[in-house]
C-alpha positions in Angstrom: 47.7 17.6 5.0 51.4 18.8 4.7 52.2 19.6 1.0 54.8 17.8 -0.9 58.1 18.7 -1.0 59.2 20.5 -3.9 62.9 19.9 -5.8 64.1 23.3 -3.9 63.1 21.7 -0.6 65.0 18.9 -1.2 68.0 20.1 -1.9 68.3 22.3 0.9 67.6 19.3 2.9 70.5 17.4 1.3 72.7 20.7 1.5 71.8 20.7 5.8 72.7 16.6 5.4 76.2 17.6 4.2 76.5 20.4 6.5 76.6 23.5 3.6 74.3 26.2 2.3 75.4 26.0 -0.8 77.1 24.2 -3.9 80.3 25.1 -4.6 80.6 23.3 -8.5 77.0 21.9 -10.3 78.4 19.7 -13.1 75.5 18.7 -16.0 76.3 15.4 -17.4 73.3 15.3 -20.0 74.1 13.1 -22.8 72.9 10.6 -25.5 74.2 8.0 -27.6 73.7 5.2 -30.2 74.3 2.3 -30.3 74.6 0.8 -34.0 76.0 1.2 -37.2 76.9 4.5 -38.6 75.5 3.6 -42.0 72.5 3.3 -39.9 72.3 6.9 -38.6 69.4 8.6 -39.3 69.2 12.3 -40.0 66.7 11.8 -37.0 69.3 10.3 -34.4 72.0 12.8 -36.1 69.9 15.7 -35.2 68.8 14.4 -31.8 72.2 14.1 -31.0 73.3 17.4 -32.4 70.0 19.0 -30.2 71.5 17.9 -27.3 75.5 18.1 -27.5 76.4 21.0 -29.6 73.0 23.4 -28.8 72.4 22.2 -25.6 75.2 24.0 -23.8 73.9 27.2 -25.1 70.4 26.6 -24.1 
């Protein structure tokens, strides 16, 4: 039985599709929003939001 792949695997795989070793630039795009009034902002949805956008970077 041949074990799965793991996420390394795969991306060396990709990496041999594109003909490289290596990334040159890895670019996280992680975000959040929400939609609705912002009368209707929770502290909950405020401080999801802050978790992700302003510590996030520095996690």
């Amino acid at each position: 039985m041949r074990p799965e792949p793991t996420f390394a695997d795969e991306i060396r795989r990709v990496l041999r599709e594109w003909g490289t070793e290596r990334f040159n630039y890895l670019v996280n795009m992680v975000g959040t929003s929400h939609s609705g009034l912002f009368s209707e902002v929770t502290e909950e949805d405020f401080d999801a939001a802050y978790r992700v956008h302003a510590k996030g970077p520095f996690s």
